[in-house]
N, C-alpha and C positions, 0 to 999 in steps of 0.2 A: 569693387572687387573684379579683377579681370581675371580669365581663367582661360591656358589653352594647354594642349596637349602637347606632350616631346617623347620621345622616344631615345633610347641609347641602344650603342650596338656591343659595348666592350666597355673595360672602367676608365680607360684612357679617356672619350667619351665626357665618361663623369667628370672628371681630375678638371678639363677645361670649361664645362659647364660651367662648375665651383668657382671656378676662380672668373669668370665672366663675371656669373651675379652676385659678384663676394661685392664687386665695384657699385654697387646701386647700397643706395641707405634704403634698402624697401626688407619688408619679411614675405618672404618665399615659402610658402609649405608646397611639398609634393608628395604624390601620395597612387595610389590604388585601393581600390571599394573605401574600407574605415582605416585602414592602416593610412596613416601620415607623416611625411617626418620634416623637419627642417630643412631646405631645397640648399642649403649654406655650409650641409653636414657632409662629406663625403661617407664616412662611416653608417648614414642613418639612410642614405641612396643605397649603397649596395646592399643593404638588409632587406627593401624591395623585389619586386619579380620585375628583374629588368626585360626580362620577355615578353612585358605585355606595355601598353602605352599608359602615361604614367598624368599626371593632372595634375597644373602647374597652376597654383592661385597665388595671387599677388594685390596690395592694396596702390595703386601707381597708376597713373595715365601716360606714363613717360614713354614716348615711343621709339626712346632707343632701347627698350628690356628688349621688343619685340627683334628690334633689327639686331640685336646682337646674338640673341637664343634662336635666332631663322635655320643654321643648320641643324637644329634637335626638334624642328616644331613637325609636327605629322603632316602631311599635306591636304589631310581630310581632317578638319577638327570636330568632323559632327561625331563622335566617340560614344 
């Protein structure tokens, strides 16, 4: 399970996140404290507090997730 943090500024934002990790066959949950939702749902992201940094788990070693989510990843991931 790899786990890093991202952040968004606007849903624009989101709209291309989505559609980045729609292309990996992996399952994405993103979330804040116990609220979770499917990181694949545009609808179940903007129901989050996008004002605070959001916690990105994924089951994948593949390290193009990382290099393709690099503009959304916080640059401090100790959160």
């Amino acid at each position: 399970m790899q786990q890093v943090y991202i952040q968004f500024r606007n849903a624009e934002q989101v709209k291309r996140f989505v559609n980045m990790i729609d292309t990996f066959e992996v399952h994405f949950d993103l979330g804040s404290g116990r609220k979770t939702v499917n990181a694949k749902s545009i609808l179940g992201i903007l129901a989050l507090d996008l004002s605070e940094p959001l916690r990105l788990r994924y089951d994948s070693d593949d390290a193009r997730i990382i290099e393709r989510i690099s503009p959304f990843l916080l640059e401090k991931q100790a959160v």
